[in-house]
C-alpha positions in Angstrom: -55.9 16.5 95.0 -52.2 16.9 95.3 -50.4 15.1 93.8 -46.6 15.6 95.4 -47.7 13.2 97.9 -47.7 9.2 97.3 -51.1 9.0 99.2 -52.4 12.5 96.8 -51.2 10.7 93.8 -53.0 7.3 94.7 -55.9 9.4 95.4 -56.1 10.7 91.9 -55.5 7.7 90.4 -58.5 5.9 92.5 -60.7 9.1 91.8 -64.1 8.4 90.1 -64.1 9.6 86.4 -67.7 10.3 85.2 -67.9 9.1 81.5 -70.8 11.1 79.1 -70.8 13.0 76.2 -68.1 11.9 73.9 -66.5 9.8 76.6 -70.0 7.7 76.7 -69.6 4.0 77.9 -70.7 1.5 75.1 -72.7 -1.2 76.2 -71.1 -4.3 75.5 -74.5 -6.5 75.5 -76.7 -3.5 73.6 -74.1 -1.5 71.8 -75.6 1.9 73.4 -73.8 4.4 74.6 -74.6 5.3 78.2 -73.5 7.8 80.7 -71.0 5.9 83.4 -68.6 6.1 86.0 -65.3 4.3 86.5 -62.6 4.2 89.2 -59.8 2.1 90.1 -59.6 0.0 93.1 -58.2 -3.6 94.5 -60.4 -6.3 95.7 -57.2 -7.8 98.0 -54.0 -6.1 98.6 -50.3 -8.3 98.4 -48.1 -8.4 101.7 -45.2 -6.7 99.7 -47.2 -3.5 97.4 -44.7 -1.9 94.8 -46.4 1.4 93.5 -44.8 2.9 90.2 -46.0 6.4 90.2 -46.3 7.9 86.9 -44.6 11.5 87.0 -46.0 13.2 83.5 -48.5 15.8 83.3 -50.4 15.6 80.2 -50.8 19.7 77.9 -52.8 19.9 74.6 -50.1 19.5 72.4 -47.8 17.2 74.7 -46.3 15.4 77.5 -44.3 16.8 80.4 -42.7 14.9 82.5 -43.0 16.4 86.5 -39.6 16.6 88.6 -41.6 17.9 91.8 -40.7 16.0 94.9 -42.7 13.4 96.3 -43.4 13.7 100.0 -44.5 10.5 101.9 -44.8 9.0 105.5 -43.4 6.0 106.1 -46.7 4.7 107.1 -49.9 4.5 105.1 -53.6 2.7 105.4 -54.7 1.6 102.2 -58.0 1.0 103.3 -59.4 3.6 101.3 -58.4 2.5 98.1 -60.1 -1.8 98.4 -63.1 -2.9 97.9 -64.4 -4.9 101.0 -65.1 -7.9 101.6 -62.8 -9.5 99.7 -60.1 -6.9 100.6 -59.5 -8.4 104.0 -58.6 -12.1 102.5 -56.4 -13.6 106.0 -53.9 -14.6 102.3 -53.2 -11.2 101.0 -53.1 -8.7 104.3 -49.5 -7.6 105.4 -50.9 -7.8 109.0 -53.5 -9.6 110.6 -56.9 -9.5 109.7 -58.8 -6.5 110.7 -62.7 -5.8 111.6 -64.3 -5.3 108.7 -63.9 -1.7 107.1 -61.0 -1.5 109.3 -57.4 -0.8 108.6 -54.9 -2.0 105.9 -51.2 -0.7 107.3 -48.6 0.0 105.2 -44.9 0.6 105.6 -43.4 2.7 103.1 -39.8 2.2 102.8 -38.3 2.3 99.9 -38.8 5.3 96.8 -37.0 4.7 93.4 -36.2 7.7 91.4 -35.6 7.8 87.7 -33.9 11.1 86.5 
């Protein structure tokens, strides 16, 4: 996924992670460790979304931080990254409410750059 775009880097942040082998999840009712999969997502999205994207790529002995340029539109559906129903609460939507599994508009415009 790239990641020198804002939607790229919200993909890989949303992107399922499959937990075995050392990573096992441990129960918390049992204690067992089981094979899982986790991902990030929202239930309902805010009128006003601020998104802090974290610019460091992790190596084997360190951290580096990543001074590639980030590339976005000024629009964006967010769709992809809520869990519906309760992502198209009439409360939380920037616009009005749309069919279900329909789309969650964006506007992107403002980007805050620490150097």
């Amino acid at each position: 996924v790239e990641a020198g775009r804002v939607r790229g880097a919200l993909e890989t942040l949303c992107a399922t992670e499959r937990m075995c082998g050392k990573e096992q999840y441990e129960c918390e009712r049992c204690g067992c460790k089981v094979d899982a999969e986790r991902c990030l997502s929202w239930n309902k999205l805010p009128r006003v979304l601020a998104i802090h994207l974290l610019r460091f790529r992790s190596t084997p002995s360190r951290e580096v931080k990543v001074n590639d340029e980030v590339a976005f539109k000024t629009e964006m559906d967010m769709a992809d990254f809520v869990r519906p129903p309760a992502a198209w609460a009439p409360d939380s939507l920037p616009i009005g409410p749309p069919e279900a599994g329909g789309p969650l508009p964006y506007e992107l415009y403002a980007v805050l750059v620490h150097s």
